[in-house]
C-alpha positions in Angstrom: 0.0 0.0 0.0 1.3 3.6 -0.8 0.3 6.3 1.6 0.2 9.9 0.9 -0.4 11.8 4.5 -1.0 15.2 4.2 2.3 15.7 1.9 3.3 19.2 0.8 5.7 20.7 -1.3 7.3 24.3 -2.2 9.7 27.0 -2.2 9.3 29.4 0.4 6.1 30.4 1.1 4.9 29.4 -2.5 3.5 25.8 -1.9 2.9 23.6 -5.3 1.5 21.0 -3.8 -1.0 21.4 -0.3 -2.0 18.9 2.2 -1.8 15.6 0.0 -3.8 12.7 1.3 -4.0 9.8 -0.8 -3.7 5.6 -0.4 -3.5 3.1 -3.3 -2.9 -0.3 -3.0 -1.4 -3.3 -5.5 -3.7 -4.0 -8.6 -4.7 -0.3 -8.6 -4.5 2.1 -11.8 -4.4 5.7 -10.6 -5.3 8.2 -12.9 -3.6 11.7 -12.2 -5.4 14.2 -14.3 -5.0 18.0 -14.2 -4.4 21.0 -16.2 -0.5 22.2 -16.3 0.6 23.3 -13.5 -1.6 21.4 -11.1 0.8 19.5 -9.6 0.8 16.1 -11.7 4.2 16.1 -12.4 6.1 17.5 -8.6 3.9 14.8 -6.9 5.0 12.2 -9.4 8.5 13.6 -8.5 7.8 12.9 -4.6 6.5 9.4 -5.7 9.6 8.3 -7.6 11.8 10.1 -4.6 13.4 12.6 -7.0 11.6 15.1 -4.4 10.8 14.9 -0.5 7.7 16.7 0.3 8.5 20.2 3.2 5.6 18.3 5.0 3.8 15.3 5.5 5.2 11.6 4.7 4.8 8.7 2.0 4.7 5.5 2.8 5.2 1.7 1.1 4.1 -1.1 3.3 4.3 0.8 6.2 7.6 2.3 5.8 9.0 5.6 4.8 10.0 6.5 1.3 13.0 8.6 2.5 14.4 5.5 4.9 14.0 3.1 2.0 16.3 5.0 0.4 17.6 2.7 -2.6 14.8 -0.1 -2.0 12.5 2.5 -2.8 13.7 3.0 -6.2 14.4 -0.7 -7.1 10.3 -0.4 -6.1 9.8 1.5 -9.0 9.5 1.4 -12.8 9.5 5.3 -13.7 8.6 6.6 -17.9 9.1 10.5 -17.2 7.2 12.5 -19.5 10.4 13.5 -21.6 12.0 9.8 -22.5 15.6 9.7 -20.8 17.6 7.0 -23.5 21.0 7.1 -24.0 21.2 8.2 -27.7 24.2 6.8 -28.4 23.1 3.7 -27.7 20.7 1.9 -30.2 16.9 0.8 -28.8 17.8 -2.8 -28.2 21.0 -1.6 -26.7 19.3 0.3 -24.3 16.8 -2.0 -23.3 19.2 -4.6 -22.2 21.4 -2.1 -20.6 17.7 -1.0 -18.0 17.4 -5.1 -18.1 20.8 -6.3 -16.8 20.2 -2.6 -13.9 17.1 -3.9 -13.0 17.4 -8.0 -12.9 15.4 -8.5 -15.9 15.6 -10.8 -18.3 16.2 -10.9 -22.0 12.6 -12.0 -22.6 11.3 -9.4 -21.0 13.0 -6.9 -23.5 11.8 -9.2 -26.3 8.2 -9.2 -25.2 7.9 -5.7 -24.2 9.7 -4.6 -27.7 7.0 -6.9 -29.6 3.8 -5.1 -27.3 5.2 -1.6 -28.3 6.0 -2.6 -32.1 9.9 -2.0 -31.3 11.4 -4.7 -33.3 11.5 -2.3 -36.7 13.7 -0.2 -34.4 15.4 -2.0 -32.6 19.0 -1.5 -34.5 18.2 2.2 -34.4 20.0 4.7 -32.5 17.9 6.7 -29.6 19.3 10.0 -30.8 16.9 9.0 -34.4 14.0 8.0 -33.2 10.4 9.8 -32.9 9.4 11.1 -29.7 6.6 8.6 -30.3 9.2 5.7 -30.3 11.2 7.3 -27.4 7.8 7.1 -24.9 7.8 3.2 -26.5 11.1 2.8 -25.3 11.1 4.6 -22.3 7.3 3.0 -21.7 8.7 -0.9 -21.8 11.7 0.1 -20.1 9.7 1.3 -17.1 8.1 -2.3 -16.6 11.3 -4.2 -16.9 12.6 -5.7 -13.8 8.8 -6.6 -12.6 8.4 -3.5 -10.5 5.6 -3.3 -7.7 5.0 0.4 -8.7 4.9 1.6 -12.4 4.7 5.3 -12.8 4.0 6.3 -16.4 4.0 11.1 -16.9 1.8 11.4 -19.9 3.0 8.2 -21.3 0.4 8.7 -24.3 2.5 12.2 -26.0 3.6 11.4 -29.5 1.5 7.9 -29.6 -0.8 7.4 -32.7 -4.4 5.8 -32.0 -3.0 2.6 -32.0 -0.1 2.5 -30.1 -2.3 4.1 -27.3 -4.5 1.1 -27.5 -1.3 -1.1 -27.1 -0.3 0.5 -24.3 -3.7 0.5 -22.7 -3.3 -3.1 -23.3 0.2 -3.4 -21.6 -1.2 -1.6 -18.7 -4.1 -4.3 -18.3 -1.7 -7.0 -18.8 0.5 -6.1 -15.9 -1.7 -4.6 -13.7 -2.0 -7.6 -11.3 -0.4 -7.3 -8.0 1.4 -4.2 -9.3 0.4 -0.1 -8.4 0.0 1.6 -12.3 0.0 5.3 -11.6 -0.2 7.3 -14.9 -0.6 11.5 -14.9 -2.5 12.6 -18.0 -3.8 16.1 -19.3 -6.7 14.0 -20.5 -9.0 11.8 -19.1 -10.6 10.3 -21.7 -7.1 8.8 -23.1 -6.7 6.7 -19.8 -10.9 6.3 -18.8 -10.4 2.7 -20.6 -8.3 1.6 -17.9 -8.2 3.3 -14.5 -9.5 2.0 -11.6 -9.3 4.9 -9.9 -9.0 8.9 -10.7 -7.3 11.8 -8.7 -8.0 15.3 -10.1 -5.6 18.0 -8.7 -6.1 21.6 -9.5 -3.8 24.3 -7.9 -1.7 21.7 -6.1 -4.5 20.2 -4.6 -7.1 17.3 -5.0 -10.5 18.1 -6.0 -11.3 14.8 -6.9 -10.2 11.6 -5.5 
């Protein structure tokens, strides 16, 4: 179970998040939706543990994120909104690199490659591909290493109609026992799959 209680976050007296209080357990598929600027993307940061919130605590399992310390992030499969590949390094390259990081397996890259339609790619460098095919890349990578929290920042950008019905699919194929939290701009891209929906507006939830 992940528990958000009462988290904030800010510079200063300028808060961008306020009085966060949220709890998701494994098997869930959170849908973050807001406008820009709502927060989506700083609590996704406090999530992953690139940020620590100025007040308030998360929690795994009953623990702190900030005392699991590197546990925390071998917890998590992260796609950030802006695909971090090495693009030097061609796609299969890459994915085996994130596989032998995060004890996963060959097969793993192979099956997540033939989900995303990545074997056309696969000899490419990073540095040519789309930003479509980076969010592919970065998308399977994030599920490698069969994390118990997948955290997907507008993992739809740059995907045709199709490939967002792929990863819909994806998503539904490795939702069991596994926390799927994915921020959108738009609800209707995600609907299909979410089991539940957090609406944050101003750094604060006005749905959830």
């Amino acid at each position: 179970m992940l528990i958000l209680d009462r988290v904030s976050f800010g510079f200063g007296r300028r808060y961008i998040l306020s009085d966060i209080s949220l709890s998701w357990g494994p098997g869930s598929i959170v849908a973050l939706v807001g406008a820009n600027g709502s927060g989506k993307t700083t609590l996704i940061k406090l999530i992953t543990g690139l940020l620590f919130p100025v007040q308030g605590e998360l929690q795994w399992e009953g623990k702190s994120i900030s005392e699991l310390g590197l546990n925390w992030y071998r917890t998590v499969g992260y796609s950030p909104d802006k695909a971090p590949l090495f693009l030097d390094m061609t796609v299969r390259e890459y994915l085996e690199l994130m596989a032998a990081v995060k004890s996963a397996s060959s097969a793993e890259v192979d099956d997540g490659m033939a989900v995303m339609d990545l074997a056309p790619v696969a000899d490419r460098l990073c540095s040519d591909l789309s930003h479509g095919f980076r969010q592919r890349v970065s998308i399977v990578q994030a599920f490698l290493g069969n994390p118990s929290v997948v955290v997907l920042d507008e993992p739809t950008q740059g995907l045709d109609d199709a490939h967002i019905l792929k990863l819909r699919r994806y998503i539904l194929e490795n939702q069991a026992n596994r926390l799927i939290i994915i921020a959108s701009h738009h609800l209707a891209e995600m609907s299909e799959v979410a089991t539940k929906t957090v609406r944050l507006s101003e750094g604060r939830c006005v749905d959830a």
